[in-house]
RODRENKOL-215591 format. One line per field, with one value per residue (C-alpha): residue number from 1; y, z, x. Coordinates in steps of 0.05 Angstrom, whole numbers, plus 5000, padded with zeros to 4 digits. Last residue first. Layout:
<vokols>
seq = c(NUM; ...)
v = c(Y; ...)
w = c(Z; ...)
u = c(X; ...)
</vokols>
This chain:
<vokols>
seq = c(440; 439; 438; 437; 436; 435; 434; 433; 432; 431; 430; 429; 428; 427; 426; 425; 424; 423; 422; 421; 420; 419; 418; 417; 416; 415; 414; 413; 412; 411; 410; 409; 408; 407; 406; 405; 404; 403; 402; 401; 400; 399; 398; 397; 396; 395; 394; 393; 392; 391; 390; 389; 388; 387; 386; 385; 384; 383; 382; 381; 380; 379; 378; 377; 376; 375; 374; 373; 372; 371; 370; 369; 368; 367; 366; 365; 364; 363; 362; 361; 360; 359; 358; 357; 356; 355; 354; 353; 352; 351; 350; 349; 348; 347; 346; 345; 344; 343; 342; 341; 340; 339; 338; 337; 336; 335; 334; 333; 332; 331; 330; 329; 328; 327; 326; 325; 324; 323; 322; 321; 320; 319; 318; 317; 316; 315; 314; 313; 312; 311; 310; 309; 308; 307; 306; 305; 304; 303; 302; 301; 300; 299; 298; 297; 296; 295; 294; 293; 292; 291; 290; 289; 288; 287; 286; 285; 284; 283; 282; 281; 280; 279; 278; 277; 276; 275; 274; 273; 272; 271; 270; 269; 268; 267; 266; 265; 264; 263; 262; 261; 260; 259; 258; 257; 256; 255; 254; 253; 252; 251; 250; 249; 248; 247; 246; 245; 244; 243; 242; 241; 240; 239; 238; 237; 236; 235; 234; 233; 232; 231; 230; 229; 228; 227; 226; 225; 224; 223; 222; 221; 220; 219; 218; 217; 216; 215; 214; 213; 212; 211; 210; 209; 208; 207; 206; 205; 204; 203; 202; 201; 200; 199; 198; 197; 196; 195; 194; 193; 192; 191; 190; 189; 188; 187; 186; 185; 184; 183; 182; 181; 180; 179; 178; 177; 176; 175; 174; 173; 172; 171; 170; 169; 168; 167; 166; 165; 164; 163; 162; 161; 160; 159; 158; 157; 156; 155; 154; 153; 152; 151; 150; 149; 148; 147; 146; 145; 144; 143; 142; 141; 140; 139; 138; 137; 136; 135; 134; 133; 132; 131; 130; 129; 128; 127; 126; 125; 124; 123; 122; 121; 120; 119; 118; 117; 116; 115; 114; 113; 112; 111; 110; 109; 108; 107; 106; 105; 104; 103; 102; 101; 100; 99; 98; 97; 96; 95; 94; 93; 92; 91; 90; 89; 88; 87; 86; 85; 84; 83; 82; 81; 80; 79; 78; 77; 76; 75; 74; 73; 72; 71; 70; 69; 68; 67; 66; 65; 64; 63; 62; 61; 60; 59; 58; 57; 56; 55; 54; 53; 52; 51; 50; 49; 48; 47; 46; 45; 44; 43; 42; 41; 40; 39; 38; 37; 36; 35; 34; 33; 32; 31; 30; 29; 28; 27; 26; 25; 24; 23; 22; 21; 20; 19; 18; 17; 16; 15; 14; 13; 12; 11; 10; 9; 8; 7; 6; 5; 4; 3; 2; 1)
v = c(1218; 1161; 1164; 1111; 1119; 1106; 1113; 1132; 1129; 1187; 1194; 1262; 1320; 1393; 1437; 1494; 1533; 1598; 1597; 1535; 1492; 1442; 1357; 1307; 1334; 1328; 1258; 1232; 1214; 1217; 1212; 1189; 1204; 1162; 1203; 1235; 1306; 1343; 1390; 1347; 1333; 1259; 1264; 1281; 1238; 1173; 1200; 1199; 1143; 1099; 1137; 1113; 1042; 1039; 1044; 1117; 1132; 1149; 1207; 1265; 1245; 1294; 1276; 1336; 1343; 1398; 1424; 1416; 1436; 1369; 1333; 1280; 1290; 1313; 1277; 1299; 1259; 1286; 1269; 1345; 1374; 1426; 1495; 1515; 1471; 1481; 1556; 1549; 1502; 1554; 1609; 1572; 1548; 1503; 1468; 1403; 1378; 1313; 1295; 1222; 1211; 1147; 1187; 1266; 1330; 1392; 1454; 1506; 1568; 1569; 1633; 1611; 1542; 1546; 1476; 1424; 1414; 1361; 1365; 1293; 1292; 1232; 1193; 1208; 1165; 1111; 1105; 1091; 1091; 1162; 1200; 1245; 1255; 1278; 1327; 1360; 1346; 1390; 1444; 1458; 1478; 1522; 1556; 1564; 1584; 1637; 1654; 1666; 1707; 1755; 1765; 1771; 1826; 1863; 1882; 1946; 1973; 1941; 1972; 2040; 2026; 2015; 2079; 2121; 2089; 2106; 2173; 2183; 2149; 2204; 2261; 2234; 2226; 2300; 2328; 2300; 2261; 2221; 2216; 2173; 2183; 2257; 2281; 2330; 2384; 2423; 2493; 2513; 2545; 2508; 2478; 2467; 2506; 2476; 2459; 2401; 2331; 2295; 2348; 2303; 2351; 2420; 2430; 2508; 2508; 2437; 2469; 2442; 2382; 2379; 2391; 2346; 2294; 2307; 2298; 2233; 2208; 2228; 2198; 2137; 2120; 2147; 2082; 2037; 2053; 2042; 1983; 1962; 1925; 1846; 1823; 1782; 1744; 1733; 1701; 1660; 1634; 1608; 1586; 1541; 1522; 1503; 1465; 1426; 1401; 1379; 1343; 1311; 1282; 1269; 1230; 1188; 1172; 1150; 1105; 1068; 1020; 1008; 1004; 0953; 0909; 0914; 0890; 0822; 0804; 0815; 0763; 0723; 0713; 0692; 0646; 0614; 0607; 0578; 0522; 0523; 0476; 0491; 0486; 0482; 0528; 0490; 0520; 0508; 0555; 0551; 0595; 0643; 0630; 0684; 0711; 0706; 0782; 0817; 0866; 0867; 0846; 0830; 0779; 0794; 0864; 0937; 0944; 0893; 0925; 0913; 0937; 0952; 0946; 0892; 0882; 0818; 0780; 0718; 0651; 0607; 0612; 0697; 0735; 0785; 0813; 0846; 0855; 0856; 0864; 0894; 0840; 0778; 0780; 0768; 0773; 0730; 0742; 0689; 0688; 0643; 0673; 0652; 0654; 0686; 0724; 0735; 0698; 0713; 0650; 0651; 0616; 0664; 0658; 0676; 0676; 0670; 0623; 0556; 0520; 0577; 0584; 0562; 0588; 0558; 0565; 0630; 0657; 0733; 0786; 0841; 0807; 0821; 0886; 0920; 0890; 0914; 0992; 0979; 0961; 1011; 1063; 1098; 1089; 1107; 1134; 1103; 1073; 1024; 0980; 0968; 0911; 0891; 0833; 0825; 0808; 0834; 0876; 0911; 0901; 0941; 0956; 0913; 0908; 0860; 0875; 0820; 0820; 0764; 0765; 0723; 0733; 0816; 0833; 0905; 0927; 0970; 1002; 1072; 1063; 1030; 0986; 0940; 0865; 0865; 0792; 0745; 0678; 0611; 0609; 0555; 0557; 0623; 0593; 0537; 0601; 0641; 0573; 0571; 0647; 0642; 0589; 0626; 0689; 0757)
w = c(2930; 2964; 3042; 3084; 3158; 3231; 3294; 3363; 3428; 3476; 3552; 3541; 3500; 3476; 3447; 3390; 3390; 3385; 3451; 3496; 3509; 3545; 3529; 3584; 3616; 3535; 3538; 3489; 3418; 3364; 3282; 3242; 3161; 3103; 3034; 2987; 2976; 3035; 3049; 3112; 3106; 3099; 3152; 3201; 3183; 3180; 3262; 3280; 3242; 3295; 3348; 3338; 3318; 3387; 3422; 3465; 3535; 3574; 3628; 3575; 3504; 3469; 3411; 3406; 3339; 3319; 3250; 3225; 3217; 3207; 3249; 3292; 3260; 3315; 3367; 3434; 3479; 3528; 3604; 3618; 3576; 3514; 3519; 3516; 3464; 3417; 3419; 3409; 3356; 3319; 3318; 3294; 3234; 3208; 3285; 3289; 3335; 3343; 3373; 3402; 3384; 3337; 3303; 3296; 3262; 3296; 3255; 3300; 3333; 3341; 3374; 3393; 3373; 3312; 3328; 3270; 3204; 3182; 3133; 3110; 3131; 3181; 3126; 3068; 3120; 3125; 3053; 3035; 2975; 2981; 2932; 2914; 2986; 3013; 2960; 2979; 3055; 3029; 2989; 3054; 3098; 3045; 3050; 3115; 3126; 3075; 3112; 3173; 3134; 3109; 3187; 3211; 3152; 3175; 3241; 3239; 3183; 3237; 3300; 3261; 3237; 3307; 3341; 3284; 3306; 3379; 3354; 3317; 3372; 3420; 3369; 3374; 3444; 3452; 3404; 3459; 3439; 3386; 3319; 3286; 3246; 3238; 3160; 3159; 3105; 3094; 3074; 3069; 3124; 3125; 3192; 3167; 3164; 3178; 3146; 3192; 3186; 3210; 3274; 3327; 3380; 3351; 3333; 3334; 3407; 3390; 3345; 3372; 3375; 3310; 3279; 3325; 3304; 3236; 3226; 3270; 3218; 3159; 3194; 3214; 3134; 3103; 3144; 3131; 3060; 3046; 3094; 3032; 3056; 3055; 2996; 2963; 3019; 3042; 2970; 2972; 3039; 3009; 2941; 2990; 3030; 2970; 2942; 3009; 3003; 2928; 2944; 2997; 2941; 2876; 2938; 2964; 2884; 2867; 2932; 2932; 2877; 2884; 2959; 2959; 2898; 2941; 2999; 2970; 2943; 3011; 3031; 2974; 2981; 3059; 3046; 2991; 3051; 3096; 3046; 3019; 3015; 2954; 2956; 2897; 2887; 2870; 2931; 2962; 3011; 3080; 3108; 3165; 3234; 3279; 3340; 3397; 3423; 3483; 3432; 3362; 3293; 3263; 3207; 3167; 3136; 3137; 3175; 3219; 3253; 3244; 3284; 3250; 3288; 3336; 3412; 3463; 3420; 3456; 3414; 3492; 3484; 3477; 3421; 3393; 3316; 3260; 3196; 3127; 3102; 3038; 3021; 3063; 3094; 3166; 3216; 3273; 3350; 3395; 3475; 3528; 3600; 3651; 3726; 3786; 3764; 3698; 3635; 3564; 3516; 3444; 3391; 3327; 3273; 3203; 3152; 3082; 3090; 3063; 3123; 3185; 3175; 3230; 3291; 3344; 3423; 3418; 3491; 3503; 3512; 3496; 3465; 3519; 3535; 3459; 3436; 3490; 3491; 3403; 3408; 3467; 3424; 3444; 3381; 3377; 3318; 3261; 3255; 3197; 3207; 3145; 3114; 3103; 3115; 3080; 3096; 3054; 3060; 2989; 2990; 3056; 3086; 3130; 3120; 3166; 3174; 3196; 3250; 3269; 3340; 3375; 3337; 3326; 3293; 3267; 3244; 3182; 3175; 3206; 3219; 3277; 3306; 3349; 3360; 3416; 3436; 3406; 3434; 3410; 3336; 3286; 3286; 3255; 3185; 3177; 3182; 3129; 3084; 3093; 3078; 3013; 2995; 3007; 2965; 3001)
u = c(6015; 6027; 6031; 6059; 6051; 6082; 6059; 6090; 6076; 6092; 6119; 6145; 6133; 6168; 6132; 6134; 6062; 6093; 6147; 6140; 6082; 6097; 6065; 6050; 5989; 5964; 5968; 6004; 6019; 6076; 6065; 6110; 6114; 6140; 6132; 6087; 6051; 6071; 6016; 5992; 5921; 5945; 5985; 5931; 5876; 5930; 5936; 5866; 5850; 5913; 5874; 5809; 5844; 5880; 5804; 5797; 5817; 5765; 5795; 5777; 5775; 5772; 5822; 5876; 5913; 5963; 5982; 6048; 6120; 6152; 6207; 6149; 6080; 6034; 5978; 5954; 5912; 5860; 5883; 5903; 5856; 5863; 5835; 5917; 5937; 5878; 5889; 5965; 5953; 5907; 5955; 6007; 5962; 5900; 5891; 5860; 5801; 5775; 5707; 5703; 5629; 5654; 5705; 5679; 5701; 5731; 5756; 5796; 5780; 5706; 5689; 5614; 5582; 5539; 5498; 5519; 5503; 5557; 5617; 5636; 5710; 5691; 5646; 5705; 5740; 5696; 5683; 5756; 5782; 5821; 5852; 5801; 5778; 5844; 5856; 5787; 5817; 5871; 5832; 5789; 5844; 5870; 5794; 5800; 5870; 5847; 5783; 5831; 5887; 5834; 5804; 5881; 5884; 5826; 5854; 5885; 5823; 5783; 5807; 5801; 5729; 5704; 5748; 5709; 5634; 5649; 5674; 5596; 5560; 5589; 5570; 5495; 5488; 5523; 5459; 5413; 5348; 5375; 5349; 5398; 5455; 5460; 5474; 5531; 5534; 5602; 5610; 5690; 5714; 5781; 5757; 5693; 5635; 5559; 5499; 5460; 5426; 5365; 5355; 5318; 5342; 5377; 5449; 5471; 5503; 5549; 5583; 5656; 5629; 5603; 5666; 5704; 5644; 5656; 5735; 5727; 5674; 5713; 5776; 5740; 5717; 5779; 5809; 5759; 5768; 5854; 5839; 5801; 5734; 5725; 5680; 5722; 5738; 5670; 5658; 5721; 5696; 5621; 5659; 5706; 5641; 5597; 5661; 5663; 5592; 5594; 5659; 5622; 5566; 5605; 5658; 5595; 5577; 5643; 5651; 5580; 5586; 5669; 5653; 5601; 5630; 5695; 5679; 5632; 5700; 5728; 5664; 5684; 5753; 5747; 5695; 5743; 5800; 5748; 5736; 5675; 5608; 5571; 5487; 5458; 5391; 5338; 5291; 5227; 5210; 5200; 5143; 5184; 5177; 5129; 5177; 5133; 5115; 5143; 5167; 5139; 5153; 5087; 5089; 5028; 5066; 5056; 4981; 5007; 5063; 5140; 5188; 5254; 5324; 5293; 5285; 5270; 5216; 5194; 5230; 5226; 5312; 5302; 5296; 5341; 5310; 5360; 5318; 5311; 5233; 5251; 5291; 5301; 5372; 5334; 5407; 5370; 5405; 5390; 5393; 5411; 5423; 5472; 5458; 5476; 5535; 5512; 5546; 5515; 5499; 5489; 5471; 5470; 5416; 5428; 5362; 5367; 5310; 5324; 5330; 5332; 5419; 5460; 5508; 5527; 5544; 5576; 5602; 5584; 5642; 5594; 5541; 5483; 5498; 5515; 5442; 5401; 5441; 5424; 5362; 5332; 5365; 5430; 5474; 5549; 5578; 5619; 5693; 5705; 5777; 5810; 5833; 5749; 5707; 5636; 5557; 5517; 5434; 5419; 5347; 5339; 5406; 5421; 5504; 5533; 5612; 5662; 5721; 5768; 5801; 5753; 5687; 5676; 5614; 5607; 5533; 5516; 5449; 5457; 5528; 5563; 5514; 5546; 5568; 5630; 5680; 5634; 5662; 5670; 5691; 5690; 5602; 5620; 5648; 5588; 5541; 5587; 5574; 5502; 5501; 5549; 5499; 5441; 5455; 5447)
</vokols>
């Protein structure tokens, strides 16, 4: 992080008065919001930046101590100033949180230094209150530890000239300072998701492939069928434990029938053997719904593929990112997740009327107004989500639309507000709408 960009960013905060939320929203990458302005702190070790960005980056939410510390004491705090430790590239914010008794003055240092980059809260006597990295001894000779007094930094002597901006130029630099970030890290994030969505295409395509002939299954049950009628009806000559047995058909031609298992009683045996027959028969009826599944599936895939190419945003190649998660039984829909918010979308008819009907009444249902199109449920329950987790919801959904190109609008509500009528067609009330370019 260079020093004079940091002097001048410090010089830029001491303009605003309150820090409306500071979180965590990445692993490394903190959200500051000062009155209505927003700015991202990347501390990422050697590679820690401070930029602004057009678009708004979601993430999850973090339950450490530092983070729950962190969200409670900034959330709607005042900002009494903001400065730079000398020549240290070293941000500290003034602040000031009101409690109903008494107020409570706190500092939060953004440490830009290199391997050792670090978020620390202290408190007005310098005490350490939490940090993102705690530092002990054995790694470093300034220990970063709660309860602790926060040991200064040695000034260093520096000949680098210090340029005063105007706000304008700050603004330039720190989108400047966007787009170095995401030009170095967007090819090599889409190599890397890519990657993961081609495994899963070639993982479907495989299981496709090898799905049996319904031409099979069904010679399959009738052989069986044929065999336990035939053994049924010789029921005398079959002994216990008997591997196999020589018998006539009904066209008295000499026919050998190997016995499944070992069971104790011949009629054990001949009961498997229909059970078995029904088994095959329901799936020889039912293998094309299985076929038309991994299809959706793969489909499915191929548009948020498209998605990815296209995109140049991080934060939504992030959300399509396929994670290991626990196998969760009869899974009827894919799901991904906006800041824990967990969004569902349905690949076909089928699908919607699935996600319709598990739906809840105060979740919020989203779908592209005059188009035949999946449908969207964020999982929200009674907590209604930010506008911008909604407004990503919706871009999400038209761009995994198969239209290529064009103006789309997308209407939400709650899902007590929406009627399911005859194959997943609805009719809705009380909605919002949004509206979106996409370029193909």
């Amino acid at each position: 992080m260079n020093l004079c960009l940091l002097k001048n960013i410090a010089k830029l905060f001491k303009e605003y008065t309150h820090i409306n939320s500071l979180k965590r929203i990445q692993e490394n990458l903190f959200r500051l919001q000062l009155d209505q302005e927003i700015f991202y702190l990347d501390m990422q070790k050697s590679q820690s930046n401070i930029f602004i960005s057009t678009e708004i980056y979601t993430g999850k939410t973090y339950q450490a101590p530092f983070d729950i510390l962190l969200q409670k004491l900034t959330k709607k705090a005042r900002l009494l100033d903001c400065f730079c430790d000398g020549n240290n590239r070293i941000l500290i914010l003034h602040c000031r949180q009101h409690h109903l008794y008494k107020d409570f003055e706190f500092f939060i240092h953004f440490e830009f230094t290199g391997k050792h980059t670090n978020v620390i809260l202290v408190n007005h006597e310098n005490i350490i209150l939490e940090a993102l990295r705690h530092l002990n001894s054995d790694k470093t000779s300034r220990e970063i530890k709660v309860n602790q007094p926060l040991i200064p930094l040695f000034q260093k002597n520096t000949s680098e000239k210090i340029i005063f901006y105007s706000k304008e130029q700050i603004f330039y630099f720190l989108q400047e300072n966007y787009h170095k970030i995401n030009t170095q890290k967007l090819l090599q994030y889409k190599q890397k998701v890519l990657s993961k969505l081609d495994k899963k295409i070639y993982t479907y395509q495989c299981l496709l492939k090898e799905l049996p002939q319904v031409a099979g299954l069904e010679n399959q049950a009738k052989k069986l069928r044929d065999e336990a009628n035939l053994l049924l009806s010789n029921l005398h000559l079959i002994k216990p434990f008997d591997k196999y047995i020589i018998l006539k058909d009904f066209n008295d031609q000499q026919i050998q029938i190997e016995i499944p298992k070992p069971y104790h009683l011949p009629q054990d045996c001949i009961n498997h053997m229909f059970t078995q027959s029904k088994k095959l028969s329901k799936k020889a009826k039912n293998i094309h719904l299985e076929e038309q599944n991994l299809k959706n599936k793969i489909h499915f895939l191929q548009q948020e593929i498209r998605f990815i190419q296209k995109t140049n945003s991080l934060d939504n190649i992030s959300i399509l990112e396929p994670q290991k998660r626990i196998k969760e039984k009869n899974i009827k829909f894919e799901s991904f997740f906006i800041e824990n918010y967990k969004i569902s979308i349905g690949k076909n008819q089928n699908e919607n009327q699935a996600l319709l009907e598990m739906a809840k009444a105060n979740d919020i249902w989203l779908h592209i107004k005059n188009i035949p199109s999946s449908h969207m449920i964020i999982h929200c329950g009674k907590t209604r989500p930010p506008q911008y987790i909604i407004q990503k919801a919706g871009e999400i959904l038209v761009e995994l639309n198969e239209i290529l190109r064009g103006n789309f609008e997308v209407d939400y509500t709650l899902r007590k507000f929406v009627k399911i009528k005859e194959n997943a067609h609805v009719s809705y009330a009380k909605y919002q709408t949004l509206v979106y370019k996409k370029e193909g």
